[in-house]
N, CA, C and O atoms as CSV, one atom per row, in Angstrom:
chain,resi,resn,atom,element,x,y,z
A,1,UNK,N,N,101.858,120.076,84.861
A,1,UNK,CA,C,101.330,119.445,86.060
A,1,UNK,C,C,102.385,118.495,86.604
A,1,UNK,O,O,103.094,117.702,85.984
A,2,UNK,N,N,102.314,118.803,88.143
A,2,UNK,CA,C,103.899,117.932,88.423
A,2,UNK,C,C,103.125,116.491,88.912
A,2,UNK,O,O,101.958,116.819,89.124
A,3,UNK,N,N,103.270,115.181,89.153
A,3,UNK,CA,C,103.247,114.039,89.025
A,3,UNK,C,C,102.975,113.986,90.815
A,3,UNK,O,O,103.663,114.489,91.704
A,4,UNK,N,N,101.607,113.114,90.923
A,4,UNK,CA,C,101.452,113.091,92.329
A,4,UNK,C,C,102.544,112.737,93.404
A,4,UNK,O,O,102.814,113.286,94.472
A,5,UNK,N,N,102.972,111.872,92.904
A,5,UNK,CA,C,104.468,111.871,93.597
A,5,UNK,C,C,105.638,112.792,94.029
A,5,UNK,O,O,106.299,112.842,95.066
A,6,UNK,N,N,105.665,113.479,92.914
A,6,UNK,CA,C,106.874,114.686,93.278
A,6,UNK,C,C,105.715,115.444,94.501
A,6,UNK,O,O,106.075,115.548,95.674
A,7,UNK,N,N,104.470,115.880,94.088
A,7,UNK,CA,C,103.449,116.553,95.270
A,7,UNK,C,C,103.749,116.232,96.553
A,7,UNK,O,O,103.897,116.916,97.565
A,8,UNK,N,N,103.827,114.785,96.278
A,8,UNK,CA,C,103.423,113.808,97.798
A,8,UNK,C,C,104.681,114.025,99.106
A,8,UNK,O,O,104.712,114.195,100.325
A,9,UNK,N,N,105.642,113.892,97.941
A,9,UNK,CA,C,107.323,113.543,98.494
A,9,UNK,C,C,108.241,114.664,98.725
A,9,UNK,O,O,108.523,115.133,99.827
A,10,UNK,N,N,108.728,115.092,97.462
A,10,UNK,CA,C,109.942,115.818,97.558
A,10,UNK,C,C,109.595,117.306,97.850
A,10,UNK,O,O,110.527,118.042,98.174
A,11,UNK,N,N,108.472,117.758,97.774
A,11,UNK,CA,C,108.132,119.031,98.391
A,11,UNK,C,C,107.719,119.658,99.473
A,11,UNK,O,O,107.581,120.857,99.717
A,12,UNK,N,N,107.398,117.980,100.563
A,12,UNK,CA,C,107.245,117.698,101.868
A,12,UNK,C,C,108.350,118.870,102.414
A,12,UNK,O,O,108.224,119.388,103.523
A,13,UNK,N,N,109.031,119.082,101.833
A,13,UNK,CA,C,109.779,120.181,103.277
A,13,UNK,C,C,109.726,121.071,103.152
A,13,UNK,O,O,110.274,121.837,103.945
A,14,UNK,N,N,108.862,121.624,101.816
A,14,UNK,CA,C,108.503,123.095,101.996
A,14,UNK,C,C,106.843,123.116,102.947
A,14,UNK,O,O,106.358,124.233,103.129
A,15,UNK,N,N,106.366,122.357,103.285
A,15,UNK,CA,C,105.187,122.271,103.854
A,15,UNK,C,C,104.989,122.114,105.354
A,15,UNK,O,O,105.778,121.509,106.080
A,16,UNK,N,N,103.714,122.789,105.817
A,16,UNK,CA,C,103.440,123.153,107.450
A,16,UNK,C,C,103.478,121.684,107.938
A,16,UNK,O,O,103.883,121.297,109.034
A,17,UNK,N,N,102.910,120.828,106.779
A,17,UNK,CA,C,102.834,119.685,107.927
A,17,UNK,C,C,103.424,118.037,106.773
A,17,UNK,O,O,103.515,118.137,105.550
A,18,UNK,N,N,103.684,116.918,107.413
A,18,UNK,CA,C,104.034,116.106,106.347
A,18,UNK,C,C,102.427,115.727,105.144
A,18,UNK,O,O,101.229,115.688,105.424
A,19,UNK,N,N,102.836,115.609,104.408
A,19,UNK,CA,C,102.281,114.894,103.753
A,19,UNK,C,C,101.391,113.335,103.927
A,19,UNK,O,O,102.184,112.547,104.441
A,20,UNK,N,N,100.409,112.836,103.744
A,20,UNK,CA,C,100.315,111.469,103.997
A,20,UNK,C,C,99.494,110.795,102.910
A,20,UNK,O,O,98.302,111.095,102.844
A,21,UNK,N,N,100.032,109.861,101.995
A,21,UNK,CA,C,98.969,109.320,101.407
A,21,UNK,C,C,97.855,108.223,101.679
A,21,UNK,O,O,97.960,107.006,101.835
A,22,UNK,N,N,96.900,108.953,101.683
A,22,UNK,CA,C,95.729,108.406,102.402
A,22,UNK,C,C,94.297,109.036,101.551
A,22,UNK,O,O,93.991,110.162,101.158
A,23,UNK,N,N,93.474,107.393,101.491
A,23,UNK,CA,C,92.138,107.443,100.484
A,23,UNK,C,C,91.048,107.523,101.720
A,23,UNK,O,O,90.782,106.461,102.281
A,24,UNK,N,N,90.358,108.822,102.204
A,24,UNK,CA,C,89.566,108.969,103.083
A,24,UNK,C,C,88.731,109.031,101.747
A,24,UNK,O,O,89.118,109.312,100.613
A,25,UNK,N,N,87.268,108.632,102.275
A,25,UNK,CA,C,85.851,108.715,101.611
A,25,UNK,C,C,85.322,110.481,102.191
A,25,UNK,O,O,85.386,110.672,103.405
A,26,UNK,N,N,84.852,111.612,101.328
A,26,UNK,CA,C,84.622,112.798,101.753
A,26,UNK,C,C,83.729,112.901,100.687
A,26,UNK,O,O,83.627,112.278,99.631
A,27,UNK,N,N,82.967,114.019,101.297
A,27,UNK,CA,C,81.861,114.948,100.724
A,27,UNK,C,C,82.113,116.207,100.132
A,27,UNK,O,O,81.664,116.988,100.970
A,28,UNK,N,N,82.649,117.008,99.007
A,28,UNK,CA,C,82.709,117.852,99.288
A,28,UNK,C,C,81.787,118.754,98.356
A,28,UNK,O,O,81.599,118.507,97.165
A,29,UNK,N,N,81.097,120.094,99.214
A,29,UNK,CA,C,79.948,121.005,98.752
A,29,UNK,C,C,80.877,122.282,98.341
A,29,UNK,O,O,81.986,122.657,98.720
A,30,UNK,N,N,80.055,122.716,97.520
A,30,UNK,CA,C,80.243,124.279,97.053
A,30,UNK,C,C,79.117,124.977,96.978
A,30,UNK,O,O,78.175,124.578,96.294
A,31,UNK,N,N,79.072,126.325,97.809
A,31,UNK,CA,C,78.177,127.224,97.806
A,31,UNK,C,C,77.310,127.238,96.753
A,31,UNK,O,O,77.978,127.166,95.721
A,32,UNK,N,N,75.711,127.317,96.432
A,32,UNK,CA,C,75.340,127.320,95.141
A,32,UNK,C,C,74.313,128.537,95.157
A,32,UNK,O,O,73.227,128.422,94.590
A,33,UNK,N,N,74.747,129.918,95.940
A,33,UNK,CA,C,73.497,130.817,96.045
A,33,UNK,C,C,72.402,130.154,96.603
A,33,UNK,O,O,72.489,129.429,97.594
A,34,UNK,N,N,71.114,130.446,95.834
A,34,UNK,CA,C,69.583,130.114,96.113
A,34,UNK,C,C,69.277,128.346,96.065
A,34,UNK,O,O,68.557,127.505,96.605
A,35,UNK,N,N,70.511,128.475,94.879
A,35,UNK,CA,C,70.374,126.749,94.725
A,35,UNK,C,C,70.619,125.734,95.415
A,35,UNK,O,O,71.528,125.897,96.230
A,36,UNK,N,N,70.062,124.570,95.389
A,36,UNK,CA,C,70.620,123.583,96.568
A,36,UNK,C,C,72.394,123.286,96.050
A,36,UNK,O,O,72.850,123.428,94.916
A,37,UNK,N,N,73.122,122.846,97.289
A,37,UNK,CA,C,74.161,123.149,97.326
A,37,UNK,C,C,74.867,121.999,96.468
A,37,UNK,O,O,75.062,120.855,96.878
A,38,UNK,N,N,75.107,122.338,95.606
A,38,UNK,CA,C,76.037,121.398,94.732
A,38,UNK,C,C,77.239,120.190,95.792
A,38,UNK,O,O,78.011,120.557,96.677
A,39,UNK,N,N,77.055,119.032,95.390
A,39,UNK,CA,C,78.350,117.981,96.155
A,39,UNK,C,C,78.867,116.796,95.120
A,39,UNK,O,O,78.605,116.371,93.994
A,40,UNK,N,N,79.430,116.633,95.807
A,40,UNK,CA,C,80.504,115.365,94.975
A,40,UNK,C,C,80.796,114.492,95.961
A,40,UNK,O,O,81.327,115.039,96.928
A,41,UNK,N,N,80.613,113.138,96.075
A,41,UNK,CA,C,81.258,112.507,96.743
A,41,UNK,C,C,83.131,111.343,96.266
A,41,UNK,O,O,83.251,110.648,95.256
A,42,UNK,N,N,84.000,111.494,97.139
A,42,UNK,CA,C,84.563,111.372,96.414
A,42,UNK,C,C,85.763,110.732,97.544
A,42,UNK,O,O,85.601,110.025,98.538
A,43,UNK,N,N,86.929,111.266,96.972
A,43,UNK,CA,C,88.122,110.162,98.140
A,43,UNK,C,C,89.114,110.867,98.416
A,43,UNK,O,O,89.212,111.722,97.536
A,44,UNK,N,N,90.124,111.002,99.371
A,44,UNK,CA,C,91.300,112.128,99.134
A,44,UNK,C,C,92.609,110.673,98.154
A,44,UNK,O,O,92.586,109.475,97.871
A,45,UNK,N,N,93.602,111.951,97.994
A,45,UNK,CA,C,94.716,111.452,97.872
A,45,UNK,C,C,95.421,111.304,98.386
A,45,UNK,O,O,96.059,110.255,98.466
A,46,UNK,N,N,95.663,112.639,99.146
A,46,UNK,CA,C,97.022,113.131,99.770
A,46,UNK,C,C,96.387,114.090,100.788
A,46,UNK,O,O,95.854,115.166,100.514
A,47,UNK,N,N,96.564,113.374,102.360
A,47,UNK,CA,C,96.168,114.325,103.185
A,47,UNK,C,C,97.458,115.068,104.268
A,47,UNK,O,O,98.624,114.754,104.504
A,48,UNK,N,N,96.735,115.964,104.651
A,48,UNK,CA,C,97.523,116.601,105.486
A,48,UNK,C,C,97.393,117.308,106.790
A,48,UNK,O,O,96.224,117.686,106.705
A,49,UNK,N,N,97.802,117.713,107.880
A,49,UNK,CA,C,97.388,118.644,108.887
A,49,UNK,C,C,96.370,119.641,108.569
A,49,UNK,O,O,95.216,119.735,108.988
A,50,UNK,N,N,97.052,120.401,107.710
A,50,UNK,CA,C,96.524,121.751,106.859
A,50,UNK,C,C,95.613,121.439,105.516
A,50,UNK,O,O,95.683,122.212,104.560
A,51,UNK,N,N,94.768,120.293,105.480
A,51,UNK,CA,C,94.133,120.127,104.200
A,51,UNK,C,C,93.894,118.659,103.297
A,51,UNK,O,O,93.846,117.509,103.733
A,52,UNK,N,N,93.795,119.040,102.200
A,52,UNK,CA,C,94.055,117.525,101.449
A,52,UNK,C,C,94.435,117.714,100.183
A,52,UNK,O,O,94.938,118.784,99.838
A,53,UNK,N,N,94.211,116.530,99.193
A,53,UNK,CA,C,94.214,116.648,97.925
A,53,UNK,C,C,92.988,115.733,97.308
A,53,UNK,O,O,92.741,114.754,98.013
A,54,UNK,N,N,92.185,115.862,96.142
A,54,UNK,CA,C,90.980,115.428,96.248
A,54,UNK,C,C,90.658,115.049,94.705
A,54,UNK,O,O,90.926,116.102,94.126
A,55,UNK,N,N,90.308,114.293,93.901
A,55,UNK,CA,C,89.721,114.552,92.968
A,55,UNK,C,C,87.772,114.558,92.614
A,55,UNK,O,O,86.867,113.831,93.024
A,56,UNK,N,N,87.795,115.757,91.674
A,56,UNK,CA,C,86.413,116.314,91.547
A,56,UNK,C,C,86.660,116.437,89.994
A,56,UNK,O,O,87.534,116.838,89.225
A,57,UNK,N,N,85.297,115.820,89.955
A,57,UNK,CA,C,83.956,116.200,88.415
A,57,UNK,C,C,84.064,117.800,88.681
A,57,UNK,O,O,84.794,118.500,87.980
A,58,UNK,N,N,83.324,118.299,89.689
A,58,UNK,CA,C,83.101,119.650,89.648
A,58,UNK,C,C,83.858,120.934,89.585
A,58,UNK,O,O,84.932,121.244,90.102
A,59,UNK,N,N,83.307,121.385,89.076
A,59,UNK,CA,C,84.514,122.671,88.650
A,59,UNK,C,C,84.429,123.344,89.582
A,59,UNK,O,O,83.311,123.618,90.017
A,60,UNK,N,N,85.885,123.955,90.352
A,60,UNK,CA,C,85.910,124.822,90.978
A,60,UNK,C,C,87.376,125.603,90.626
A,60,UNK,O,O,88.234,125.176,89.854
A,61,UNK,N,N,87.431,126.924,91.440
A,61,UNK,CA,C,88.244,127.747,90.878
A,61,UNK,C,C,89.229,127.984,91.930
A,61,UNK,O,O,88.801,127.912,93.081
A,62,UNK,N,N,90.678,128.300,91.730
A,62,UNK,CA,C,91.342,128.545,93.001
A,62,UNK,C,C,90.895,129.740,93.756
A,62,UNK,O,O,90.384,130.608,93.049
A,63,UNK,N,N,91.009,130.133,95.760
A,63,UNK,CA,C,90.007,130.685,95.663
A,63,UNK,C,C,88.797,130.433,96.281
A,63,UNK,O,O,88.535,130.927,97.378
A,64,UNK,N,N,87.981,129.660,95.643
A,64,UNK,CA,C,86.556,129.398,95.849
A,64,UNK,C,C,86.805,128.571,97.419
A,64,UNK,O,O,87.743,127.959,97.929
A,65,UNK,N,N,85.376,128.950,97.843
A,65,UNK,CA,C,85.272,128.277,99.268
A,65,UNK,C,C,84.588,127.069,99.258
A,65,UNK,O,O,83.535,127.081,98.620
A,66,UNK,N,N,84.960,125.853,99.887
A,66,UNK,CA,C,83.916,124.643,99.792
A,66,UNK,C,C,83.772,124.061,101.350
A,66,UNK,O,O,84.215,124.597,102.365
A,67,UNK,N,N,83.186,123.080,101.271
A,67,UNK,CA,C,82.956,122.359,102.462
A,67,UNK,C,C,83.301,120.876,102.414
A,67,UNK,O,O,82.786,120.023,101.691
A,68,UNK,N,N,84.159,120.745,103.216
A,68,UNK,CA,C,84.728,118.953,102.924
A,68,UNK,C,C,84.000,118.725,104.208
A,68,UNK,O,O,83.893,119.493,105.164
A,69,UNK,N,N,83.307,116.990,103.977
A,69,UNK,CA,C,82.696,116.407,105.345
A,69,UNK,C,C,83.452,114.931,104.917
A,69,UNK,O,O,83.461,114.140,103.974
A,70,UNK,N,N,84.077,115.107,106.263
A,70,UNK,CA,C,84.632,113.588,106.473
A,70,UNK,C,C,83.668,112.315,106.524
A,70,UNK,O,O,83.355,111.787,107.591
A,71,UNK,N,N,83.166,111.811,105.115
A,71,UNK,CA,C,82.162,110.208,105.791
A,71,UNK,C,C,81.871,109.593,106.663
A,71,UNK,O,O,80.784,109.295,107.157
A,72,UNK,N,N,83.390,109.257,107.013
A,72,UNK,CA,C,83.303,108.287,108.216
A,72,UNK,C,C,82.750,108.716,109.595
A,72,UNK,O,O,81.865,108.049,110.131
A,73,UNK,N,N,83.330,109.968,110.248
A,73,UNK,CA,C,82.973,110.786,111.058
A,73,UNK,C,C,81.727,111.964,110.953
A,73,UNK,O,O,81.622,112.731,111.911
A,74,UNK,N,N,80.911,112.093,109.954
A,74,UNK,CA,C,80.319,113.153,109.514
A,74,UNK,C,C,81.004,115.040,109.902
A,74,UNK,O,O,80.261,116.021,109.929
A,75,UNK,N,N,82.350,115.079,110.122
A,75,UNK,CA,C,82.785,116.172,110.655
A,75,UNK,C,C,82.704,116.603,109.162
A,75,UNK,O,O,82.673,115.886,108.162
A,76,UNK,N,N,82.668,118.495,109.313
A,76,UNK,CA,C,82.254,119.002,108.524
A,76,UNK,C,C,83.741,120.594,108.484
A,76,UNK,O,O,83.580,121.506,109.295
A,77,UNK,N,N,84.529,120.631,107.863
A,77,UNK,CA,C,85.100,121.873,107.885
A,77,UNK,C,C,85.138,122.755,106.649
A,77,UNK,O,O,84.967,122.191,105.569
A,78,UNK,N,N,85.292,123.756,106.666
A,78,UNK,CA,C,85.292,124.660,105.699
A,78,UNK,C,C,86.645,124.836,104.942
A,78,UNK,O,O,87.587,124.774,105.732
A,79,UNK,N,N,86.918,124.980,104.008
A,79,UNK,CA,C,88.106,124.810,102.864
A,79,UNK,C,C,88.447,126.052,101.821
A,79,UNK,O,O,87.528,126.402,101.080
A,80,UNK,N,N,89.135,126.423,101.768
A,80,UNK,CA,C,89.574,127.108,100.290
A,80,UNK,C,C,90.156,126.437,99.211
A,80,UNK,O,O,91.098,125.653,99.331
A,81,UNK,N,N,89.495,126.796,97.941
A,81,UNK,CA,C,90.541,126.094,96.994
A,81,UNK,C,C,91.864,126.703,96.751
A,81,UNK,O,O,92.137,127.901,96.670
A,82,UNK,N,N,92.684,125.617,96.643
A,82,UNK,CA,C,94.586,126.544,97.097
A,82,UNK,C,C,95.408,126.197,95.375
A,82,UNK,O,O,96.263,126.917,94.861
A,83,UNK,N,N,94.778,124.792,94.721
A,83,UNK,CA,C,95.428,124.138,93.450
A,83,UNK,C,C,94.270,123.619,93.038
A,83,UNK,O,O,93.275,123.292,93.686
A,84,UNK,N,N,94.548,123.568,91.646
A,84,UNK,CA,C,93.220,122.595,90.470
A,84,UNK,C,C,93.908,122.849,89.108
A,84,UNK,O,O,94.191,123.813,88.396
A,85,UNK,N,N,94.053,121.332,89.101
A,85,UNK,CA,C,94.876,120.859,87.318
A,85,UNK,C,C,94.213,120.115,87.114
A,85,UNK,O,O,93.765,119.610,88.143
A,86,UNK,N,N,93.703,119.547,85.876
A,86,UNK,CA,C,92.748,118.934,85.163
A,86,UNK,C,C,93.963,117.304,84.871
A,86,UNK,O,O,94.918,117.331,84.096
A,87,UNK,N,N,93.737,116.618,85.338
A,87,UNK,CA,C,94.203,115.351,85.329
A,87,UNK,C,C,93.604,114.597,83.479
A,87,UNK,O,O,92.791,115.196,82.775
A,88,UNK,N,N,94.069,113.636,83.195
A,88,UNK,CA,C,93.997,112.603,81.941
A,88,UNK,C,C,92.450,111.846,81.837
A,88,UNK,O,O,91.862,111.362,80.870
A,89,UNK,N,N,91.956,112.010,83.721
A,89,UNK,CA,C,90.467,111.019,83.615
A,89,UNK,C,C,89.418,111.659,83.250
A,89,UNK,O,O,88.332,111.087,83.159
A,90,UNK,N,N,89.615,113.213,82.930
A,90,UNK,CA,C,88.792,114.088,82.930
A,90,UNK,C,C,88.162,115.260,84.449
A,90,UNK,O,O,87.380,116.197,84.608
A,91,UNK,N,N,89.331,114.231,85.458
A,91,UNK,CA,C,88.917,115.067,86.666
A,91,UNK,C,C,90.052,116.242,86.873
A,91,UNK,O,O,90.998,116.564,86.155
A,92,UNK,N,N,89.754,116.573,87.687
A,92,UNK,CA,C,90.441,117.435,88.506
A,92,UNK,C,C,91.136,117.389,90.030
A,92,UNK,O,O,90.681,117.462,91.171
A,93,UNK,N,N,92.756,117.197,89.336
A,93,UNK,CA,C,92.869,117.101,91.283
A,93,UNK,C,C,93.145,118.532,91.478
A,93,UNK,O,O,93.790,119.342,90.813
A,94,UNK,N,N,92.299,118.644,92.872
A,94,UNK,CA,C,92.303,120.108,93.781
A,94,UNK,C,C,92.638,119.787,94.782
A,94,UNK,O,O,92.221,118.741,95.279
A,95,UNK,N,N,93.548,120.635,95.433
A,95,UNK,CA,C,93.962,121.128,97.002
A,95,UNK,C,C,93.039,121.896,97.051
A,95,UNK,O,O,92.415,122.644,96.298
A,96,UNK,N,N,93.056,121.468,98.470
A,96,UNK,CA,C,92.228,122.236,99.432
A,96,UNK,C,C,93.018,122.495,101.004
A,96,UNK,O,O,93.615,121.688,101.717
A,97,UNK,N,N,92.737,123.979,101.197
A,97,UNK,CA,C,93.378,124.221,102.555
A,97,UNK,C,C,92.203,124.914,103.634
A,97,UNK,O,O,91.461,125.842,103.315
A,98,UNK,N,N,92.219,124.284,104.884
A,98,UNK,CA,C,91.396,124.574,105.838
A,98,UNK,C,C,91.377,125.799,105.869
A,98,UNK,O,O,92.305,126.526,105.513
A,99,UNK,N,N,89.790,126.323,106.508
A,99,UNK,CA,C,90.278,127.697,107.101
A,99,UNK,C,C,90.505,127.895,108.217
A,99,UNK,O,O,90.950,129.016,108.462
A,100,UNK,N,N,90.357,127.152,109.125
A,100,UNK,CA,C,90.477,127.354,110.667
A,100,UNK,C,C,91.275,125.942,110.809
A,100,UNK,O,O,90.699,124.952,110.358
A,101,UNK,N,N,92.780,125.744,111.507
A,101,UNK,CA,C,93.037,124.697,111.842
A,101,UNK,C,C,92.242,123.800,112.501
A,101,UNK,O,O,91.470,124.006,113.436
A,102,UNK,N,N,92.576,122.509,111.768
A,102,UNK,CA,C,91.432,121.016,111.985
A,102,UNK,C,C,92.625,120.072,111.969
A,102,UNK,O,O,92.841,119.480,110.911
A,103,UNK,N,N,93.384,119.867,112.951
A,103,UNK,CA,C,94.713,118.541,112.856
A,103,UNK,C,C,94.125,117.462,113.124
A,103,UNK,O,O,94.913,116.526,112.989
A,104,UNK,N,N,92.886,117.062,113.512
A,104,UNK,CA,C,92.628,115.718,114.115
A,104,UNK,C,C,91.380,115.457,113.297
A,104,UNK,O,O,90.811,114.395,113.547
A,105,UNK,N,N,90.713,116.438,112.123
A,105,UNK,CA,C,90.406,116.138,110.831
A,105,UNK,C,C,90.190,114.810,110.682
A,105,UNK,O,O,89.209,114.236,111.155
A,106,UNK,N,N,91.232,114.173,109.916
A,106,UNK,CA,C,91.792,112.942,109.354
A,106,UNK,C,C,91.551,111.756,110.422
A,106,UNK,O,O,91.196,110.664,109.977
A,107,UNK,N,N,91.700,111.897,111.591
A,107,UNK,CA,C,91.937,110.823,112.717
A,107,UNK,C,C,93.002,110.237,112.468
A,107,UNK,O,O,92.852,109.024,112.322
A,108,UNK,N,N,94.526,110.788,112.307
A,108,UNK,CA,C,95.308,110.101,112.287
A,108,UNK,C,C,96.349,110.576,112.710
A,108,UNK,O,O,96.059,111.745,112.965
A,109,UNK,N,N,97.684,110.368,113.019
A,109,UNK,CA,C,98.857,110.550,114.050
A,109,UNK,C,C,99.767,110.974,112.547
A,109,UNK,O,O,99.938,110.165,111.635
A,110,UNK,N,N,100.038,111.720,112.541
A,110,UNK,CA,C,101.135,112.588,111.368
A,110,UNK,C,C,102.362,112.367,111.768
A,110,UNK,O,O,102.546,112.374,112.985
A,111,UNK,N,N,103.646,112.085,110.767
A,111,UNK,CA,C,105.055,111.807,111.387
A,111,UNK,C,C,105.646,113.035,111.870
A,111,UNK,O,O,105.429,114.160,111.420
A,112,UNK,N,N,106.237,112.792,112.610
A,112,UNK,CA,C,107.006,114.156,112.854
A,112,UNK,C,C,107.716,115.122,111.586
A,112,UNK,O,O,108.251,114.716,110.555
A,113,UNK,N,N,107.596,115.974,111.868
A,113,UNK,CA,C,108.534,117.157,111.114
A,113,UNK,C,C,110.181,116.797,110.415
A,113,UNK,O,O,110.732,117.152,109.373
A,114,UNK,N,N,110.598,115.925,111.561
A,114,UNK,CA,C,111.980,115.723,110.720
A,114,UNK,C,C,112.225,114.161,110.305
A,114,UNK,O,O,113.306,113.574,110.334
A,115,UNK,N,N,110.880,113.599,109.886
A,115,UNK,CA,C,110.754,112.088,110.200
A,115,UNK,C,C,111.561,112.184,108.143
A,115,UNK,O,O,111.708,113.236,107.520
A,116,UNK,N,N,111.802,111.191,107.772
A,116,UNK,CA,C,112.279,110.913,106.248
A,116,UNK,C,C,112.087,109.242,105.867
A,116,UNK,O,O,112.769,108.395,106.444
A,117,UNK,N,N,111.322,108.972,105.081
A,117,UNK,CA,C,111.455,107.560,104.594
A,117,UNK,C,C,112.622,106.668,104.304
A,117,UNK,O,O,112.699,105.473,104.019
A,118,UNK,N,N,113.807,107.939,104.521
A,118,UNK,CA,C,115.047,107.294,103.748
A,118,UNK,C,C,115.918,107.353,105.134
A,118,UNK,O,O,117.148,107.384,105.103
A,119,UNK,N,N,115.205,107.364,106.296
A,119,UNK,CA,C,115.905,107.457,107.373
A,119,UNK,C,C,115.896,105.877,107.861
A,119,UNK,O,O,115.005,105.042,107.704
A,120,UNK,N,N,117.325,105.728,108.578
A,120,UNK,CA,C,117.903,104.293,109.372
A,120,UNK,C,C,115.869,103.955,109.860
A,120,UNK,O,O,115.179,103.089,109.323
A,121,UNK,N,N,115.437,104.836,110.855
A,121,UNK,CA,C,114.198,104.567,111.974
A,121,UNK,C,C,113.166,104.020,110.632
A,121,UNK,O,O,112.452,103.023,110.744
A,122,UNK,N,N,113.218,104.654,109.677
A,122,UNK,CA,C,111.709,104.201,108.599
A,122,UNK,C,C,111.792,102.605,108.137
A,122,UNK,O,O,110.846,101.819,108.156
A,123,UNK,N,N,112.795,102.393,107.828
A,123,UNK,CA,C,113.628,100.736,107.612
A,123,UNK,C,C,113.383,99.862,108.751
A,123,UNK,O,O,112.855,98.754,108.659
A,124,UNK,N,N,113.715,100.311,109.640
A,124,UNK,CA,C,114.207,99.047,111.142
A,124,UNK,C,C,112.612,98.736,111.353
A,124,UNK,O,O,111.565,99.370,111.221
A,125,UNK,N,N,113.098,97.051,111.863
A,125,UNK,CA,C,111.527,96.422,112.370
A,125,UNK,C,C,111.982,95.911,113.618
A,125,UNK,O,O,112.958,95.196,113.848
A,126,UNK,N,N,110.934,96.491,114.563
A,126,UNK,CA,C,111.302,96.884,116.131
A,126,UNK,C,C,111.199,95.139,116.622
A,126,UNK,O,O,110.540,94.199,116.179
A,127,UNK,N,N,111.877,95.227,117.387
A,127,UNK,CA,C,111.815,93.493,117.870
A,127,UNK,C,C,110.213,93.623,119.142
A,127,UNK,O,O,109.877,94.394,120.042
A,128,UNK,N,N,109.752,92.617,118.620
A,128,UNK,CA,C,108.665,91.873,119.719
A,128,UNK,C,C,109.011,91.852,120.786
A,128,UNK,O,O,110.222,91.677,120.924
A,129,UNK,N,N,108.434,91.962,121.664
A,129,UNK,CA,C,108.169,91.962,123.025
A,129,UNK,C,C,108.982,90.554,123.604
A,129,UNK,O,O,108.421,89.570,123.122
A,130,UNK,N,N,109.959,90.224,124.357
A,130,UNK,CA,C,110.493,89.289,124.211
A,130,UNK,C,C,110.926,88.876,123.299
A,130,UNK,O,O,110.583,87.693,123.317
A,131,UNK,N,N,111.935,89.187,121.766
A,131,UNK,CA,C,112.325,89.374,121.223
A,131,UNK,C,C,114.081,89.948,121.530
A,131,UNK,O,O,114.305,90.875,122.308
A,132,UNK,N,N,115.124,89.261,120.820
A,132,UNK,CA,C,116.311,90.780,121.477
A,132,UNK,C,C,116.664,90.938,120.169
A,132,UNK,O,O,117.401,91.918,120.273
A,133,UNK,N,N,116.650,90.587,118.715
A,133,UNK,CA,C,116.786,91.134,117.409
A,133,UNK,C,C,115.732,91.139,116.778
A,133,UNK,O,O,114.859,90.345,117.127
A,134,UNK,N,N,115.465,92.147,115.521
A,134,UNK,CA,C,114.286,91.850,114.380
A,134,UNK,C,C,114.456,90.183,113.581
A,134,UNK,O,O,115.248,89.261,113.772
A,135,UNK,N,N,113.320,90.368,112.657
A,135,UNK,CA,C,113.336,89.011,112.385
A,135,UNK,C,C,114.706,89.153,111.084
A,135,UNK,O,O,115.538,88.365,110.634
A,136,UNK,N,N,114.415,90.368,110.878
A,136,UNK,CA,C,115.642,90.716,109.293
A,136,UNK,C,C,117.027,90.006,109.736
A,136,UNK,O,O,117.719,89.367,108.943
A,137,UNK,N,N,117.435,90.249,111.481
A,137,UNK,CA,C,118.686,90.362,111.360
A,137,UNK,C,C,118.685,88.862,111.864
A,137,UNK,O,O,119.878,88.582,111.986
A,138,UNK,N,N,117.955,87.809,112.201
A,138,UNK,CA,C,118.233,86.580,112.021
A,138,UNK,C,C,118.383,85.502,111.206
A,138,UNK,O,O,117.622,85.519,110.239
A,139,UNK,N,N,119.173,84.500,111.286
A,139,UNK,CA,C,120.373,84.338,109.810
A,139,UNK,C,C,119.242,82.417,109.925
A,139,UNK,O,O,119.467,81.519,109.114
C-alpha cells in the first residue's frame, strides 16, 4: 500500500485532474438488493474532478457501484469502486470514480493542470491592494 502522500502528490501527473486534499463530510450507499440500502457516513481524503478518496467500515469490492451524497449540498452522484486497501485503523481507504462527469461535485476551483507546489507562483504572497512589495520581501 503506497502512503497517502505519494497518492496525493507525486502521481498527480499521471491523473485527469489535480489532486486536492480535502475532508468533505459524505454519505456513501451501496446497493443492498431487497434490503434497505446499506450507508456509511464518513469524510473524503483526497478529492478530485473525477472522484475521491474515502475511508469506509464497509466492505466493498473494486468494481462495485455506490452512491456518494455530498452533506453539505445533499447532491447525490453515482460512483464505481476504482481502489480499496485495508489501512492499520481497520478501515479501508477506497477510490471512487464518477460515472458521469460531476466537476463542480466538490464546490471548489481545482489548480490548473500545470500548476506545481514547487513552482516560483505557489511560494509568492501577492502584495495588497495598495501595497508595491509582499510583506516577505520587506526588511
Amino acid at each position: 500500500m503506497e502512503p497517502l502522500s505519494l497518492q496525493a502528490g507525486e502521481k498527480s501527473n499521471r491523473r485527469r485532474s489535480q489532486r486536492v486534499l480535502l475532508s468533505v463530510p459524505v454519505v456513501v450507499s451501496a446497493p443492498g438488493g431487497d434490503k434497505q440500502l446499506p450507508s456509511e457516513d464518513t469524510r473524503t481524503l483526497v478529492v478530485n474532478a473525477h472522484g475521491a478518496l474515502v475511508l469506509l467500515r464497509m466492505k466493498v469490492t473494486v468494481g462495485q457501484m455506490l452512491t456518494l451524497k455530498n452533506a453539505k449540498t445533499e447532491e447525490e452522484v453515482s460512483c464505481r469502486v476504482v481502489y480499496s486497501s485495508q489501512n492499520l485503523t481497520g478501515k479501508s481507504e477506497v477510490g471512487v470514480e464518477f460515472i458521469k462527469p460531476a466537476p463542480n461535485f466538490w464546490r471548489i476551483a481545482f489548480p490548473p493542470d500545470d500548476w506545481s507546489q514547487k513552482s516560483a507562483d505557489a511560494k509568492r504572497i501577492s502584495p495588497q491592494p495598495g501595497q508595491t512589495e509582499s510583506p516577505s520581501q520587506k526588511k
